[in-house]
LUMNU-294083 format. One record per residue (C-alpha): x, z, y; chain; residue in one letter; residue number from 1. Coordinates in steps of 0.05 Angstrom, whole numbers. Layout:
{{X Z Y} "A" "A" NUM}
...
This chain:
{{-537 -167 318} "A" "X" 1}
{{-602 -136 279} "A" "X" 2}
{{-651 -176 313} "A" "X" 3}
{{-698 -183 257} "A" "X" 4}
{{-688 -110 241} "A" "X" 5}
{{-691 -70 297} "A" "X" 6}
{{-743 -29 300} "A" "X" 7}
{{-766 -21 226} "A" "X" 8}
{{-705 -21 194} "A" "X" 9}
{{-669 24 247} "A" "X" 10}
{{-731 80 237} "A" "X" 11}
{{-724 67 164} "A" "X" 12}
{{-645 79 166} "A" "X" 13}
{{-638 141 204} "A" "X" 14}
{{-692 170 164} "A" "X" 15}
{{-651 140 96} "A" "X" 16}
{{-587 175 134} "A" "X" 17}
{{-626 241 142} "A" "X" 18}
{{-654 239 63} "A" "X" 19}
{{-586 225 32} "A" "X" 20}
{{-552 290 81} "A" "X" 21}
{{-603 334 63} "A" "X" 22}
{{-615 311 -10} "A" "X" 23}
{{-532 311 -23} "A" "X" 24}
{{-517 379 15} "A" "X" 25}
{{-575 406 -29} "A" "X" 26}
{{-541 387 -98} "A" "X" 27}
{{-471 403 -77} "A" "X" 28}
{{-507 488 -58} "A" "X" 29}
{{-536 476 -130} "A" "X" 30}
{{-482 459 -171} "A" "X" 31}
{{-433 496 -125} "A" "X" 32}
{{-382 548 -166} "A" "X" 33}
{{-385 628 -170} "A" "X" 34}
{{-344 654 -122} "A" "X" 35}
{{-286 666 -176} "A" "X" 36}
{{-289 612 -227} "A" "X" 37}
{{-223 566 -203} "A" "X" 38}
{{-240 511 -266} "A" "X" 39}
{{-308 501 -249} "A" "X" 40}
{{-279 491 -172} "A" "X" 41}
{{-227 450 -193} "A" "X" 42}
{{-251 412 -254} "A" "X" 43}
{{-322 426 -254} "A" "X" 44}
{{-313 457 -323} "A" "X" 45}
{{-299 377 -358} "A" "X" 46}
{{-371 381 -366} "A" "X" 47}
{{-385 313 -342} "A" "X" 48}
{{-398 265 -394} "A" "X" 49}
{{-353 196 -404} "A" "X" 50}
{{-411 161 -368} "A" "X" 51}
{{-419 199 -306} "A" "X" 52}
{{-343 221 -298} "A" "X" 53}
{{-323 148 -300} "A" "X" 54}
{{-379 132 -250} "A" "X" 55}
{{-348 195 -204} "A" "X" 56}
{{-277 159 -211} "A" "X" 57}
{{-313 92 -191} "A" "X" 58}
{{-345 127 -135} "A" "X" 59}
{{-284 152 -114} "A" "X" 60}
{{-241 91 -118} "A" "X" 61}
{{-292 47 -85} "A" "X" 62}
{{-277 78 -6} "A" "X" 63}
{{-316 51 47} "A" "X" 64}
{{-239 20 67} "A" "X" 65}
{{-262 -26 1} "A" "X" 66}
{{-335 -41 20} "A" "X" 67}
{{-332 -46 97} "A" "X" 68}
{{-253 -79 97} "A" "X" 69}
{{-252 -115 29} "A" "X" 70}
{{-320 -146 49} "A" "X" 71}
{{-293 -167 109} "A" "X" 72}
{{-232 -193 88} "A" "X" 73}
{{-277 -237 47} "A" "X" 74}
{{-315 -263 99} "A" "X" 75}
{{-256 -281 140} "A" "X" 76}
{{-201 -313 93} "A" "X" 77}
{{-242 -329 29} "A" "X" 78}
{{-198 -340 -30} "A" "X" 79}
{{-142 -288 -7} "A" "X" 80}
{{-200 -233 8} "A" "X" 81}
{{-222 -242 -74} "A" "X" 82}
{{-143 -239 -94} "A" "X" 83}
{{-146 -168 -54} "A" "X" 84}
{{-209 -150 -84} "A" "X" 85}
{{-179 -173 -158} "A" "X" 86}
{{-118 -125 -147} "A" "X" 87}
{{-158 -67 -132} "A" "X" 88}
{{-205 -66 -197} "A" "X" 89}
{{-125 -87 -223} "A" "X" 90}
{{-103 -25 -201} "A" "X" 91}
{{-149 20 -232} "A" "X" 92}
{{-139 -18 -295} "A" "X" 93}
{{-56 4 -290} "A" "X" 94}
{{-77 72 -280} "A" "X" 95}
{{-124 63 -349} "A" "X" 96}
{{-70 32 -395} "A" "X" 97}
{{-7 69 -361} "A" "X" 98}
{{-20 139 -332} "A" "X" 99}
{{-88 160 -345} "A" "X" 100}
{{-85 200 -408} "A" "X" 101}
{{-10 219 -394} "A" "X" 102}
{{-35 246 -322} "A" "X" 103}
{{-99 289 -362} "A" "X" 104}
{{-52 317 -412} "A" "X" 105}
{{11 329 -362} "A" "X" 106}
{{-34 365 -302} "A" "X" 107}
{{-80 416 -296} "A" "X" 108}
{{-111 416 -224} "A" "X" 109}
{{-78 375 -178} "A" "X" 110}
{{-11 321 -168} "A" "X" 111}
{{35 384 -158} "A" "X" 112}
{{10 408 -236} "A" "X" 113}
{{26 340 -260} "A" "X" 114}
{{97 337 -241} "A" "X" 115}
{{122 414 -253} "A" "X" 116}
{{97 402 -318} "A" "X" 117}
{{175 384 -326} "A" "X" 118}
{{214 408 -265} "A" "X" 119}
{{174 478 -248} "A" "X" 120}
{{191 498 -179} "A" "X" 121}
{{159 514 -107} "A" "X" 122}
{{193 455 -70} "A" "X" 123}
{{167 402 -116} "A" "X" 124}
{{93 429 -104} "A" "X" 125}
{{103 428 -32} "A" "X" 126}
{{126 362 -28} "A" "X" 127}
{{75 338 -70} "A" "X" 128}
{{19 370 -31} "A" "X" 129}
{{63 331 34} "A" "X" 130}
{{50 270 3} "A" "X" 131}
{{-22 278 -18} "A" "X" 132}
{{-41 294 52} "A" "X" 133}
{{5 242 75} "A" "X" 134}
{{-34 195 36} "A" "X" 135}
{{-111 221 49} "A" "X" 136}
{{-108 235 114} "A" "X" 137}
{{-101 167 137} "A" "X" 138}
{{-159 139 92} "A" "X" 139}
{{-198 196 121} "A" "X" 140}
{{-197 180 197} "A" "X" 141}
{{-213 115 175} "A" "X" 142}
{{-270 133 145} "A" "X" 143}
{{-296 179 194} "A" "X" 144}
{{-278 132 259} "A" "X" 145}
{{-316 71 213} "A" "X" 146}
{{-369 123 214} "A" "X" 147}
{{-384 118 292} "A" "X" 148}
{{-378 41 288} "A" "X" 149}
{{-423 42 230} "A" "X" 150}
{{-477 82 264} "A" "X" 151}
{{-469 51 324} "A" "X" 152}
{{-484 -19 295} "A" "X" 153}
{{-541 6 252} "A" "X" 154}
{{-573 40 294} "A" "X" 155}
{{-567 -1 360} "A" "X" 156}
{{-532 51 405} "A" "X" 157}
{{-466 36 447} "A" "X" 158}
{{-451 100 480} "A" "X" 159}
{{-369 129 462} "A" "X" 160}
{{-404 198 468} "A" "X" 161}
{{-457 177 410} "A" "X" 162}
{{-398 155 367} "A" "X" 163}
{{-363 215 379} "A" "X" 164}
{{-423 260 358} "A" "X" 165}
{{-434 217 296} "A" "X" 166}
{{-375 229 274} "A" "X" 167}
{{-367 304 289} "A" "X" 168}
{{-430 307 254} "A" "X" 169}
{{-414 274 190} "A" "X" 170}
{{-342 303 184} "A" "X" 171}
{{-380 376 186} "A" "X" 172}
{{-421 350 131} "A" "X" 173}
{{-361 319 85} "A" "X" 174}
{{-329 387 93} "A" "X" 175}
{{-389 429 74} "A" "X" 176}
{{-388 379 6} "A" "X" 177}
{{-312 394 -15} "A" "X" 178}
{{-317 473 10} "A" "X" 179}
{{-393 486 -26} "A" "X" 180}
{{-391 436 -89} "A" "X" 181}
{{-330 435 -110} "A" "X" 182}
{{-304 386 -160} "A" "X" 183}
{{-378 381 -199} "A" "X" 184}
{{-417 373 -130} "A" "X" 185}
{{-363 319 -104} "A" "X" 186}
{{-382 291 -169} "A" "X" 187}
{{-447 281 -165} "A" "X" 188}
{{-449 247 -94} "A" "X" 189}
{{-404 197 -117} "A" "X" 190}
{{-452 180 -184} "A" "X" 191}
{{-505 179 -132} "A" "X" 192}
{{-464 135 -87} "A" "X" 193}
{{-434 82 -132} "A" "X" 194}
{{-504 71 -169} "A" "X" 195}
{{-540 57 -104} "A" "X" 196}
{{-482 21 -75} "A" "X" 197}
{{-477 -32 -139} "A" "X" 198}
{{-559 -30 -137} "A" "X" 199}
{{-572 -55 -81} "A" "X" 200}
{{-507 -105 -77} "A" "X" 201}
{{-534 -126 -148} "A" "X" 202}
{{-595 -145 -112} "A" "X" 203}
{{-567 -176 -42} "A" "X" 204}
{{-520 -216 -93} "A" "X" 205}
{{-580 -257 -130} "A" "X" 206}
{{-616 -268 -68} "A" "X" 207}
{{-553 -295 -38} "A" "X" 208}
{{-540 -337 -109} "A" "X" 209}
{{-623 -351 -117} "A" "X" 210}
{{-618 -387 -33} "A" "X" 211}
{{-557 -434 -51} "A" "X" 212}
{{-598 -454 -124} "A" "X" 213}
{{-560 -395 -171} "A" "X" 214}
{{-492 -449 -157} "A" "X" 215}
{{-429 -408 -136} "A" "X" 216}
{{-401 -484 -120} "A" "X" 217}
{{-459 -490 -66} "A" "X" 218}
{{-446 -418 -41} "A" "X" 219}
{{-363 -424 -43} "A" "X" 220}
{{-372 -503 -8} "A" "X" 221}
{{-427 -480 46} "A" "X" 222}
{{-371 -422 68} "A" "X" 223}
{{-319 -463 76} "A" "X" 224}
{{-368 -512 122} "A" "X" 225}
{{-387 -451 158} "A" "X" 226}
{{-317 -426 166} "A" "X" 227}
{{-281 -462 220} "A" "X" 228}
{{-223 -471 178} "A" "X" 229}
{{-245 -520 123} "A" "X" 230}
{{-222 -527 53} "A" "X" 231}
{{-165 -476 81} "A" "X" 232}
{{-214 -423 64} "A" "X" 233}
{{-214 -434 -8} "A" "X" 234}
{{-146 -436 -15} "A" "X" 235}
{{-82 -383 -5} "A" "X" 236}
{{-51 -361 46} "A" "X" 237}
{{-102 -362 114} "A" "X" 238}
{{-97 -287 125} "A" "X" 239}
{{-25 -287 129} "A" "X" 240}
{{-25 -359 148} "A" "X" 241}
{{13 -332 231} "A" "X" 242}
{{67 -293 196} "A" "X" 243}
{{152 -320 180} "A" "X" 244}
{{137 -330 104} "A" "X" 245}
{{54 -322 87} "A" "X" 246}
{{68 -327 19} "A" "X" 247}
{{117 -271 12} "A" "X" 248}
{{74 -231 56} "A" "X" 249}
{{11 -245 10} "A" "X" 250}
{{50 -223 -52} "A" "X" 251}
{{81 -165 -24} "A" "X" 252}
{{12 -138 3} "A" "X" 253}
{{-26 -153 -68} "A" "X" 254}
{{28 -111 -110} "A" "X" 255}
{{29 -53 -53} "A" "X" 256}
{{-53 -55 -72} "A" "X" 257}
{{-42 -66 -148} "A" "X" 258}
{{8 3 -149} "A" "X" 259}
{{-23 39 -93} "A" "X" 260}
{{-89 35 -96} "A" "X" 261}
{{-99 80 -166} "A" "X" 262}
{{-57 132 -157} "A" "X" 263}
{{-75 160 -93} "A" "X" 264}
{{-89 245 -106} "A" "X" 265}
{{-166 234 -106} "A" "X" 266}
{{-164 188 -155} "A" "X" 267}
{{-119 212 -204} "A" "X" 268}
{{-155 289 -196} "A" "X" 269}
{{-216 257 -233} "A" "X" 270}
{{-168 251 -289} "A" "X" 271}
{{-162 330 -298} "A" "X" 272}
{{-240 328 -308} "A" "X" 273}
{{-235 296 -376} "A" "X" 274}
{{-240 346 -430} "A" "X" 275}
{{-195 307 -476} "A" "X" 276}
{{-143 247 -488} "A" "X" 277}
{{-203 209 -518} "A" "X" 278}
{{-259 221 -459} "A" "X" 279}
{{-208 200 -404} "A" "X" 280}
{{-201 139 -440} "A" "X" 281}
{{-276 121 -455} "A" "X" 282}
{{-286 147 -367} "A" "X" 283}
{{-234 94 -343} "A" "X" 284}
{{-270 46 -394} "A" "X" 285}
{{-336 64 -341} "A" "X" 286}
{{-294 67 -282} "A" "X" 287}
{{-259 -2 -291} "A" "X" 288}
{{-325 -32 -313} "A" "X" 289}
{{-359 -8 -242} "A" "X" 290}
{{-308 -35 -206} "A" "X" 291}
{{-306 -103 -234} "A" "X" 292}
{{-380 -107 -228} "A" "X" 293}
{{-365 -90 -158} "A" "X" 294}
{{-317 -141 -143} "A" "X" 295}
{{-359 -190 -169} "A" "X" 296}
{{-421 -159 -118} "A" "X" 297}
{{-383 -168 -60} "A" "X" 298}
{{-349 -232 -65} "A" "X" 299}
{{-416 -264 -71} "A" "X" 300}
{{-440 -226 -5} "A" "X" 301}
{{-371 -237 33} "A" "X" 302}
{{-387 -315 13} "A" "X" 303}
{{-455 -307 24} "A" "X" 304}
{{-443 -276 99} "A" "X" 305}
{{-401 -334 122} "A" "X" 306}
{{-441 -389 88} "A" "X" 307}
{{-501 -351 124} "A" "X" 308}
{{-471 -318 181} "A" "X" 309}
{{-424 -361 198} "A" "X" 310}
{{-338 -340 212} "A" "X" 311}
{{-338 -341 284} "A" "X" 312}
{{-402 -298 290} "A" "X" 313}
{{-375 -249 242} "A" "X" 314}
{{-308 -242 281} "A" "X" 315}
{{-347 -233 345} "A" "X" 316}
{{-385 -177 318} "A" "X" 317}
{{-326 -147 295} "A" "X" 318}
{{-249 -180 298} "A" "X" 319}
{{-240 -143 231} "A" "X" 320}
{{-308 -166 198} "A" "X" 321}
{{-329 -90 176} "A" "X" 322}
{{-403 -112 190} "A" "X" 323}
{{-395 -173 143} "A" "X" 324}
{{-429 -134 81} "A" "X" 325}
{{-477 -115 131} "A" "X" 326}
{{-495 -182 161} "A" "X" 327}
{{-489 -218 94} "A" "X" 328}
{{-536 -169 75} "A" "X" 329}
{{-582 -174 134} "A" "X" 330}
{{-578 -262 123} "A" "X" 331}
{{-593 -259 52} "A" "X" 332}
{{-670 -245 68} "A" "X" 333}
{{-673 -307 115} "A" "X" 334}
{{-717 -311 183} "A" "X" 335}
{{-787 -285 147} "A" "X" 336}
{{-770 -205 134} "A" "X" 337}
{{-823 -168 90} "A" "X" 338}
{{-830 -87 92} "A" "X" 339}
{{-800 -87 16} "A" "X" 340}
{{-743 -131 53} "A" "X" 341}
{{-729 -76 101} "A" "X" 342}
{{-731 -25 54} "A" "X" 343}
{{-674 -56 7} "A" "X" 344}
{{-638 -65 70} "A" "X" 345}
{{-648 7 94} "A" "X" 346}
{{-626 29 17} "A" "X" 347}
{{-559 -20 38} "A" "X" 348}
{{-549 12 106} "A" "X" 349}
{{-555 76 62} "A" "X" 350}
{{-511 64 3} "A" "X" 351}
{{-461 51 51} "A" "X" 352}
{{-467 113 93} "A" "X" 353}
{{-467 151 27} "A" "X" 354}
{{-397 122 9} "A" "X" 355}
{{-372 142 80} "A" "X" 356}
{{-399 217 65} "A" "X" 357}
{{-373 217 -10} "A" "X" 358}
{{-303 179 3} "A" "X" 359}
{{-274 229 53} "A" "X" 360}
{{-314 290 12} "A" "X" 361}
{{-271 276 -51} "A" "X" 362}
{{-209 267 -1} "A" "X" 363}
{{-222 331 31} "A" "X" 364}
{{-219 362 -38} "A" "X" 365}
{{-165 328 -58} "A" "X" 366}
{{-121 361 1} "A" "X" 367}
{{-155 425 1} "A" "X" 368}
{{-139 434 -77} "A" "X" 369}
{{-68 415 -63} "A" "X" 370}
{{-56 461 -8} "A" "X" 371}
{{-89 523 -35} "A" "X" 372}
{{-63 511 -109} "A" "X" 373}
{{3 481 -98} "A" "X" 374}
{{31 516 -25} "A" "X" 375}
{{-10 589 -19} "A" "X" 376}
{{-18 602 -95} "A" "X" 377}
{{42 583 -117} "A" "X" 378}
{{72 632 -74} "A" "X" 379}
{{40 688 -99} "A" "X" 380}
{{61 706 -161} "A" "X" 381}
{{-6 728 -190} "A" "X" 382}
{{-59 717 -144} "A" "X" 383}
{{-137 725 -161} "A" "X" 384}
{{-182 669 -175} "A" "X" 385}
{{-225 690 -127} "A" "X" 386}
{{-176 694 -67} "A" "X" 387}
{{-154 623 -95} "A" "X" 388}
{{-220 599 -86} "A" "X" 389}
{{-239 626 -16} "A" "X" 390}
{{-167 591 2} "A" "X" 391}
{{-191 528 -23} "A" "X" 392}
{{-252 528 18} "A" "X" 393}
{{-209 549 79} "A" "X" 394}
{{-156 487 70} "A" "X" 395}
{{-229 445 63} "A" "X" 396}
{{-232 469 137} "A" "X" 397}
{{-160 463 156} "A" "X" 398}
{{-153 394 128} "A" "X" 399}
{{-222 369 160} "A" "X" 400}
{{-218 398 235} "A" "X" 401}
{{-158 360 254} "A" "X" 402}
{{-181 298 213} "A" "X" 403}
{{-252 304 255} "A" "X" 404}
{{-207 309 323} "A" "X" 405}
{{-154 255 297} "A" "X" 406}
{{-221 202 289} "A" "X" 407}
{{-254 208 351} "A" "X" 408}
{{-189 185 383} "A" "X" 409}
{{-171 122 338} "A" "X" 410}
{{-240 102 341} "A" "X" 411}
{{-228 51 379} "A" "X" 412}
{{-172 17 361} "A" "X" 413}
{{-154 -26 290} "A" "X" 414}
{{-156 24 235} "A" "X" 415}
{{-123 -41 186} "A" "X" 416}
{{-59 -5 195} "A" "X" 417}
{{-77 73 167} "A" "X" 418}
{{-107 34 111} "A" "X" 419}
{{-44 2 95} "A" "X" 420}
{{-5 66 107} "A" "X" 421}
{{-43 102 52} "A" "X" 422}
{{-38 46 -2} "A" "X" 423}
{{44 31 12} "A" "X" 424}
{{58 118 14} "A" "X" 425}
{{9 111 -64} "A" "X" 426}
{{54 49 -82} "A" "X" 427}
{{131 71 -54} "A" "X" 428}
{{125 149 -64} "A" "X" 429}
{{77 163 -110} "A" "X" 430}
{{77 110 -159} "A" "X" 431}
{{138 113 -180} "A" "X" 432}
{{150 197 -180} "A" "X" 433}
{{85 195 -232} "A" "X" 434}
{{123 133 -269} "A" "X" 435}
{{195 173 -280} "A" "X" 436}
{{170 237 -290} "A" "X" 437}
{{121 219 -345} "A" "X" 438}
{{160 178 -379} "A" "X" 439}
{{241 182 -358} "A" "X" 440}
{{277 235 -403} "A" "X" 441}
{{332 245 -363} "A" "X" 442}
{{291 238 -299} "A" "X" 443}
{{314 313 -255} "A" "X" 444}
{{288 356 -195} "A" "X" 445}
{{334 320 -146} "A" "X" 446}
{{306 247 -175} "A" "X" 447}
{{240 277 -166} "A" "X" 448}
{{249 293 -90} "A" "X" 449}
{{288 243 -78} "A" "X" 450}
{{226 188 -101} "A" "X" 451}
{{174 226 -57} "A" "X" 452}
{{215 244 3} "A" "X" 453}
{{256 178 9} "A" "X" 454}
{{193 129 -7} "A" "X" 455}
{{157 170 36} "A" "X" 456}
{{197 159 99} "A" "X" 457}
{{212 91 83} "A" "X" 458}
{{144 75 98} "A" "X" 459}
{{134 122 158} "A" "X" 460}
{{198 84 185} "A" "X" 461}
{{176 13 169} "A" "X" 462}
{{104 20 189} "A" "X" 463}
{{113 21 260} "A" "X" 464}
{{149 -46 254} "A" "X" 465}
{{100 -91 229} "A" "X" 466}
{{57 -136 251} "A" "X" 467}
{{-13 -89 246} "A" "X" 468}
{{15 -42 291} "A" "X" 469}
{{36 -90 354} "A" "X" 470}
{{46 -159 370} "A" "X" 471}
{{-15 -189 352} "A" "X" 472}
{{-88 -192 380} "A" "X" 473}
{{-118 -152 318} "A" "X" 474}
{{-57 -104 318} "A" "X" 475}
{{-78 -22 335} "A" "X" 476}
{{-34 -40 399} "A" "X" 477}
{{-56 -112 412} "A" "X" 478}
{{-19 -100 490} "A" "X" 479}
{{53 -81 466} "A" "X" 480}
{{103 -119 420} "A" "X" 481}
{{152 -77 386} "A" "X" 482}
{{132 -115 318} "A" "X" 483}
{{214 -117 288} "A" "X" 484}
{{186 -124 204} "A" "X" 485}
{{145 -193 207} "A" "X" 486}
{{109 -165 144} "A" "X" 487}
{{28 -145 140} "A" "X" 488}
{{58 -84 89} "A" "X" 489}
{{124 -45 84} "A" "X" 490}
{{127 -60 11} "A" "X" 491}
{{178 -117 1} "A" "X" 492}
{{230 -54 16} "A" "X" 493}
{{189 12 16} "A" "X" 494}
{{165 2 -61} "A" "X" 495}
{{246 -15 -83} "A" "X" 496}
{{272 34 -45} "A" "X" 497}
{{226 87 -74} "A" "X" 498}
{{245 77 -151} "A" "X" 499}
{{316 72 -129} "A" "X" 500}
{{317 141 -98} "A" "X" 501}
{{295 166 -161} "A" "X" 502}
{{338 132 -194} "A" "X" 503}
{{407 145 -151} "A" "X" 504}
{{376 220 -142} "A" "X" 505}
{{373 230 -219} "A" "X" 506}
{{445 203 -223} "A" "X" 507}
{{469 250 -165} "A" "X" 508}
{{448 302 -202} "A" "X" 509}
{{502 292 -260} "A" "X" 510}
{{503 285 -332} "A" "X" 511}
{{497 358 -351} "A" "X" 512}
{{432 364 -310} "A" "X" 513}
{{404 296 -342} "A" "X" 514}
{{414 321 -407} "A" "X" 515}
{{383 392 -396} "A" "X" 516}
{{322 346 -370} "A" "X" 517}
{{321 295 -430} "A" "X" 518}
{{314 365 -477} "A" "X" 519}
{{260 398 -434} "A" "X" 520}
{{225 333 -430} "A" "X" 521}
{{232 322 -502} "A" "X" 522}
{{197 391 -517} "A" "X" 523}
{{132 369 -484} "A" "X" 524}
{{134 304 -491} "A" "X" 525}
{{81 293 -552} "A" "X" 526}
{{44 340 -508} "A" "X" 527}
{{42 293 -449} "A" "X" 528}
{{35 225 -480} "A" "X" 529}
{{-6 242 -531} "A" "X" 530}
{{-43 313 -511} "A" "X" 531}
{{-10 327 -585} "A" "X" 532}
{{-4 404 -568} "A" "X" 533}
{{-38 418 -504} "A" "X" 534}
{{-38 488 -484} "A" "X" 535}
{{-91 526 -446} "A" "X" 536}
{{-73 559 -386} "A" "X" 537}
C-alpha cells in the first residue's frame, strides 16, 4: 500500500502527528477563556476577523467525511463524485444568500437561541439540543472510527487493539480542544487545518495536472481507461447505477447534500462569531471561496488517483475508497521519491489528521454548547457564567466519552450510512425549522416541534430501510437483507415530510395562535433580517 514510503514517510508522519497534537493543544491552553467569561467561550468575543472566521467556517464545513469520502467517491464513480462535491460548496453557498445573516442576527450562542428568538420556551431548546446531537454525533464516530483506519494505513500497523488506542487517544485530545479553547481555540485549529489541507492539495493537484501535460482532458480520459467501467465513468449515474431508479436516487441524494450539508449546528455556530450583519457576509464570502478552491483540489486528485492508481486497486485497499486522497497523493510523485517528496506527503498525511482532530473538536463544541446553554441553563433561572462555563466543559466530556466508546465498535463496519444520517436529519429537520421560523409570520410553537420532531423520526424510521444499511456488499450489514426503501438517502420522503409537519403543525395550532405569532414575529422581524435593532444580551 505505501511501498515507496514506508519507512521515511511513516517516521516523518507520526512525528508530523505528534507536532500538530502538541502544537494545537498548546494554542487552544493559550487562547483558552477565563473561567467566567461565557462570550469569549461561546463566541470567542467576534474577534476573529472576516478572513480568519470564514477560513474557521471552511474548516469546519470541510469534515474529514468530505476529504476521506468525497475523495473517494471521486475515485470510484467520477462524474457523480464531482456533482456531490459541487452540492457541498452549493450548500454553503444557500446558507450565505439564505440564512446566514438572518441566523447571526436571530441567535446568540447556539441553534436553541436562534429559534426562541420567536417562540421562547424550555421544550423548544431541548428539542433543538435533541437534534444537534442527533445530527453530530453520527459525523463524530465517523470521524473518530476513520481515525483508526487512517492511522492504521499510514502508519503500517493492523492490530484492532492499535486502532482502538488511536482512537481513544485522539477522541481525549478532540475533547481537551472543545473543553480548554473554547470557540476562539476551535477556531484556530480549523484556520490551521484548512490552510494546510488546501496547501498541500494545491500542490498534489499541479503535480497531478503537470504528469498528464497541465490537460484535464488527458487526466479525465486516462481515468476512465483506468477505471474498469469506460466512458461510464464520465458520465451519470454509476454510483447509483444497482438501485430501482439511479436517477431518482442520484437527485434525491444531491438535494439531501445541497440542504443538509450547511446547516448542521457546527456550522451555523460560526455564524454567532460575526460581530455584525456586514462581517458574516464578507466570512461566508471566505468560507464559500475555500470550499470551491477545495472542490476543485480534490477532483483533480480523485481523477488523478484512478488515472494513477487505478479503480480496482483503490477498491481493494478500501471498498469505500477513503485512502483514494491518500494514494492519489502517494502516485502523484511517481516511482523516483525525493526527501522534499516525502515531506509534502508527510504535510498530506498531516493535514488530514488535523481535519480528523479539528472536525469532531468543533462538533464536540457544538453539542457541549447546546446542552449546557440550552438544557442545564435554561433551567435555572439565573445561573452564573461561571457555573455555565464549567457545565460546558463537563457536556465536552459527556458528549465525547460515549462518542469514543460508540467508535471503537463501528470501526469496522461501513460508516457511508452515519454520514448520510447526519446530512438527511440537517436537510428534513433542521432545514426547514431554520427556513419557517426565520421567515414564516404565522409559523407557531407546535409548527416548530412538529418540523424537528416529525423530520427527525422520519429519518430515524427510513434509515434502517435503505440500501446502505443491508442488502448490499458495501452495506454496514453486508450479511443481512432487510433493505425495504431501495433509496441511497431517506430524502425523496424525509425532506417533504419535514416542511409539511411544520406546516400541518402551524395550522393545528389555529388561527388565533397564527396571528399572535405573525405580531410577535412582526416585532423583531427588522431585527432578524436585517440586524436593524439588535439588542445586547
Amino acid at each position: 500500500m505505501i511501498s515507496e514510503f514506508s519507512g521515511n514517510a511513516q517516521a516523518m508522519s507520526l512525528v508530523g502527528f505528534t507536532s500538530v497534537a502538541t502544537i494545537t493543544l498548546l494554542l487552544c491552553v493559550m487562547t483558552g477563556p477565563d473561567r467566567d467569561d461565557l462570550d469569549e467561550f461561546y463566541t470567542g468575543y467576534s474577534s476573529l476577523s472576516p478572513m480568519r472566521n470564514g477560513l474557521a467556517i471552511a474548516g469546519d464545513y470541510i469534515s474529514a467525511a468530505t476529504v476521506l469520502g468525497t475523495g473517494g467517491v471521486i475515485a470510484l464513480f467520477g462524474y457523480d463524485g464531482t456533482v456531490l462535491a459541487l452540492s457541498t460548496a452549493l450548500s454553503l453557498m444557500l446558507l450565505m444568500f439564505l440564512l446566514a445573516e438572518p441566523l447571526r442576527n436571530a441567535g446568540r450562542f447556539t441553534m436553541g437561541d436562534a429559534l426562541t428568538r420567536r417562540m421562547p420556551g424550555r421544550g423548544v431548546r431541548i428539542a433543538a439540543c435533541a437534534v444537534t446531537l442527533a445530527a453530530l454525533v453520527p459525523l463524530m464516530l465517523v470521524q473518530l472510527a476513520g481515525t483508526g483506519q487512517l492511522m492504521a494505513f499510514i502508519l503500517g500497523f493492523s492490530g484492532e487493539s492499535m486502532q482502538t488506542g488511536c482512537i481513544i487517544g485522539v477522541g481525549a485530545l478532540m475533547i481537551s480542544y472543545a473543553a480548554i479553547g473554547g470557540m476562539k481555540g476551535t477556531a484556530l485549529i480549523q484556520i490551521l487545518k484548512i490552510v494546510m489541507l488546501l496547501g498541500s492539495g494545491m500542490v498534489v493537484a499541479v503535480l497531478i495536472l503537470n504528469r498528464f501535460d497541465w490537460d484535464p482532458g488527458a487526466l479525465f480520459g486516462a481515468a476512465a481507461d483506468n477505471s474498469g467501467v469506460g466512458s461510464a465513468f464520465l458520465s451519470s449515474g454509476l454510483q447509483f447505477a444497482g438501485g430501482p431508479s439511479p436517477g431518482l436516487d442520484m437527485i434525491t441524494s444531491q438535494l439531501t447534500v445541497v440542504l443538509g450539508g450547511g446547516v448542521l449546528p457546527h456550522v451555523t455556530m460560526r455564524m454567532y462569531t460575526a460581530s455584525s450583519a456586514r462581517q458574516v457576509r464578507r466570512s461566508m464570502s471566505w468560507a464559500v471561496s475555500g470550499v470551491a478552491l477545495f472542490v476543485l483540489v480534490i477532483t483533480v486528485i480523485g481523477f488523478g488517483a484512478t488515472a494513477l492508481v487505478g479503480r480496482a486497486a483503490i477498491a481493494q485497499v478500501d471498498p469505500q475508497g477513503n485512502t483514494a486522497y491518500l494514494l492519489g497523493s502517494q502516485a502523484a510523485f511517481g516511482a523516483e521519491v525525493s526527501t522534499a517528496e516525502t515531506f509534502l506527503f508527510t504535510t498530506v498525511t498531516t493535514a488530514v489528521f488535523l481535519t480528523l482532530l479539528a472536525s469532531v473538536a468543533g462538533m464536540i463544541l457544538a453539542c457541549a454548547n447546546s446542552l449546557a446553554h440550552d438544557v442545564f441553563a435554561a433551567r435555572v433561572q439565573e445561573m452564573s457564567p461561571r457555573r455555565e462555563m464549567t457545565l460546558a466543559r463537563l457536556s465536552a466530556l459527556a458528549v465525547g466519552i460515549p462518542a469514543i466508546l460508540l467508535a471503537t465498535l463501528v470501526q469496522h463496519r461501513s460508516l457511508q450510512p452515519l454520514v448520510t444520517l447526519s446530512f438527511c436529519l440537517g436537510a428534513s429537520a433542521i432545514a426547514p425549522a431554520l427556513v419557517y421560523s426565520l421567515f414564516w409570520r404565522r409559523y407557531t410553537r407546535t409548527g416548530l416541534l412538529s418540523t424537528l420532531i416529525g423530520g427527525s423520526l422520519a429519518v430515524l424510521l427510513l434509515m434502517p430501510g435503505t440500501n446502505l444499511v443491508s442488502g448490499s456488499p458495501v452495506s454496514a450489514f453486508p450479511d443481512a437483507d432487510f433493505n425495504w426503501f431501495p433509496f441511497t438517502t431517506t430524502g425523496l420522503l424525509s425532506i417533504p415530510l419535514g416542511f409539511a409537519c411544520g406546516w400541518l403543525g402551524t395550522l393545528a395550532s389555529g388561527r388565533r395562535k397564527s396571528e399572535e405569532q405573525r405580531h410577535q414575529y412582526e416585532a423583531v422581524e427588522g431585527w432578524i433580517l436585517a440586524g436593524a435593532v439588535r439588542k445586547n444580551h
